[in-house]
C-alpha positions in Angstrom: 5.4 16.2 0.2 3.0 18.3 1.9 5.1 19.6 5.4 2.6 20.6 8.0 4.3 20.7 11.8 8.3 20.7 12.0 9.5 19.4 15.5 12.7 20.1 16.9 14.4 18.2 19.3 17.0 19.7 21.6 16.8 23.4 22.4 20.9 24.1 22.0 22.3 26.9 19.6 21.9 24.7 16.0 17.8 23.7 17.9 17.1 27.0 17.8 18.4 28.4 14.7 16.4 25.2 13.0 13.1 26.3 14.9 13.8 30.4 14.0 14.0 29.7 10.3 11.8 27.1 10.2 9.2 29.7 11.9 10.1 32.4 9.7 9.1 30.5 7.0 5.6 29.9 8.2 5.8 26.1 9.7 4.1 25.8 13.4 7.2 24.7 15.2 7.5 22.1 18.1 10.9 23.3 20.0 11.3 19.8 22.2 14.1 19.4 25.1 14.3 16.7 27.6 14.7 20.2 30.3 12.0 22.8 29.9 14.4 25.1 31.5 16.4 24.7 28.4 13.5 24.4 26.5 12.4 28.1 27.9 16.1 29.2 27.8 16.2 28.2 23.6 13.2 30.3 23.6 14.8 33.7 25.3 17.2 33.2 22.6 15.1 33.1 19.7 13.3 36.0 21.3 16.2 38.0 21.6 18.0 37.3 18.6 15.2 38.6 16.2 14.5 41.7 19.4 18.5 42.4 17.8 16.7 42.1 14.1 14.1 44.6 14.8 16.5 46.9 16.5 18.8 46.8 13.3 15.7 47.5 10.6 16.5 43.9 9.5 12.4 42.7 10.4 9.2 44.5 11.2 8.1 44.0 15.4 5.0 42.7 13.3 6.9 39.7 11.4 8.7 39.2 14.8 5.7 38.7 16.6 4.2 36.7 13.8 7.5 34.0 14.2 7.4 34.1 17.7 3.1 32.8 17.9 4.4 29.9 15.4 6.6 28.7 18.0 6.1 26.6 20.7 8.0 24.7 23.3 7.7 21.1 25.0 
């Protein structure tokens, strides 16, 4: 199975934590929610939860970046 574009649906704490690792191990991700307020929202928390990870010398502001471009909302 050849797995080219993940798409989540519903931007809520388990949403997120899909798209993150799903990201962070190279997949373009669709973040889907039926609000883009909650969409942007799920976002901001993706953001700042791997912000905490650079901050704690768990990831590189580089490999951050990197999950952050693979992301996108809808």
């Amino acid at each position: 199975m050849n797995i080219r574009d993940i798409a989540v649906i519903g931007a809520g704490t388990m949403g997120c934590g899909i798209a993150r690792a799903a990201a962070a191990s190279g997949f373009p991700v669709v973040l889907e929610d039926r609000d883009g307020e909650l969409a942007e929202k799920g976002l901001s928390q993706i953001r700042d939860s791997l912000g905490n990870k650079v901050a704690a010398g768990k990831l590189e502001s580089s490999e951050k970046d990197a999950i952050l471009s693979r992301i996108t909302i809808s």
